[in-house]
C-alpha positions in Angstrom: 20.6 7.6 -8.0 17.3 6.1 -6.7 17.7 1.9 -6.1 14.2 0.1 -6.2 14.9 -2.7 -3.5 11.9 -5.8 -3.4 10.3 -5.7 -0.5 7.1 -7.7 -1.1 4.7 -9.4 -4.1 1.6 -11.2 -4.5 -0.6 -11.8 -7.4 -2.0 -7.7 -7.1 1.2 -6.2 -6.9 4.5 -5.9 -6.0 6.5 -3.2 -3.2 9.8 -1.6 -3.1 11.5 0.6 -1.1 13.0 3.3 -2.8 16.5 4.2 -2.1 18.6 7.1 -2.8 22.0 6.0 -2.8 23.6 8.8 -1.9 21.2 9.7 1.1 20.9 7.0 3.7 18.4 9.0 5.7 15.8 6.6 6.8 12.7 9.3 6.8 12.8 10.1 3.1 12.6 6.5 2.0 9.1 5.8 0.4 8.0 2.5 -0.8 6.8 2.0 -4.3 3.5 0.0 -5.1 3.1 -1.3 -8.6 0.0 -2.3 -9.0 -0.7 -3.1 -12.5 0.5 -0.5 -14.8 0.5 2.0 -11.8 3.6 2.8 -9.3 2.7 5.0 -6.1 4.9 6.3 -4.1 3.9 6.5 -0.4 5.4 6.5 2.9 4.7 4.3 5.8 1.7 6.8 7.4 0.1 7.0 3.5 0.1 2.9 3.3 -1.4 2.3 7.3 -4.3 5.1 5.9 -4.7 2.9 2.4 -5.1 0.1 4.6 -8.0 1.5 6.3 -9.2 2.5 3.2 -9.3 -0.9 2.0 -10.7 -2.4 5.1 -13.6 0.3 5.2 -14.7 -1.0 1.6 -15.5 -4.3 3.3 -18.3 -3.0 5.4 -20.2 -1.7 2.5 -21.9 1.9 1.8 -23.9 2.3 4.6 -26.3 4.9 3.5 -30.3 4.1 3.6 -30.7 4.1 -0.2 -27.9 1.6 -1.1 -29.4 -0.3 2.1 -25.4 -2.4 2.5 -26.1 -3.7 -1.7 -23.8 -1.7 -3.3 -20.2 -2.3 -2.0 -17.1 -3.6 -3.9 -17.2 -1.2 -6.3 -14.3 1.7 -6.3 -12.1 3.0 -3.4 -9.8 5.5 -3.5 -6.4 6.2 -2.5 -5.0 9.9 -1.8 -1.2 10.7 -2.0 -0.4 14.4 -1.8 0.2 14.4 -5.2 -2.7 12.4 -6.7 -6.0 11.1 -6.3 -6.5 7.5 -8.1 -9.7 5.2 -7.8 -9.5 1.8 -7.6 -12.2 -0.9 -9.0 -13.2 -3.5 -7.3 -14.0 -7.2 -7.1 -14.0 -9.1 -3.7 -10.5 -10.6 -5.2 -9.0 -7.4 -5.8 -9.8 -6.2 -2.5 -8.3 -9.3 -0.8 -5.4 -9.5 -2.7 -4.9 -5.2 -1.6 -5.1 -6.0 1.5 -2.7 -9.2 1.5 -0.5 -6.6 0.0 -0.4 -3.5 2.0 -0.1 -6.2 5.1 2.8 -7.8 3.7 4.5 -4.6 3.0 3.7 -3.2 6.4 4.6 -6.2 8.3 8.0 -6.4 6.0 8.6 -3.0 5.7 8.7 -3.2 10.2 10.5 -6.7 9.7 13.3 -4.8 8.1 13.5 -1.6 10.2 13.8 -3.8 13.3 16.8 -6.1 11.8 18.8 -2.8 10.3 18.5 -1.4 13.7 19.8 -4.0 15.6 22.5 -4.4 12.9 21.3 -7.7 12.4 22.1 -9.0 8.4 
């Protein structure tokens, strides 16, 4: 049985980590992002690539025909499994990237407390 535990929210989205309760084993744990009406699953080297995803969409297409105007508009996010595209505003994108750093910086806050045995 697979236990969704909270890991992080904002006002984009919300993280889990996903938990099989009968396996403990710390490298298949993935972490859930439910973004609107969407849930990916990714691990921790998927999110740290979505993150530079994300931050890449801030510097804009950089092509001589767009000339840096047309930015904001879609990213997209690969999983091994599927391709989604993203639209964008400036508060979308900010409120992604609040998101993926919570989870990353909870996601290491956690790992360093369980290994310590510290509760």
């Amino acid at each position: 049985m697979y236990i969704l535990d909270p890991l992080y929210c904002n006002s984009t989205g919300t993280a889990y980590t996903v938990k099989n309760n009968n396996d403990e084993d710390e490298a298949q744990q993935k972490i859930q992002l439910q973004i609107g009406d969407i849930a990916v699953l990714m691990n921790n080297k998927e999110i740290k690539t979505f993150l530079t995803v994300i931050r890449s969409a801030r510097k804009g297409c950089q092509c001589k025909k767009c000339d840096n105007k047309n930015f904001y508009k879609t990213i997209k996010c690969n999983t091994p499994k599927v391709e989604i595209n993203f639209k964008l505003t400036p508060e979308i994108l900010d409120g992604l990237e609040e998101l993926v750093l919570g989870v990353l910086f909870h996601k290491e806050y956690k790992d360093i407390l369980e290994n310590n045995e510290i509760s």
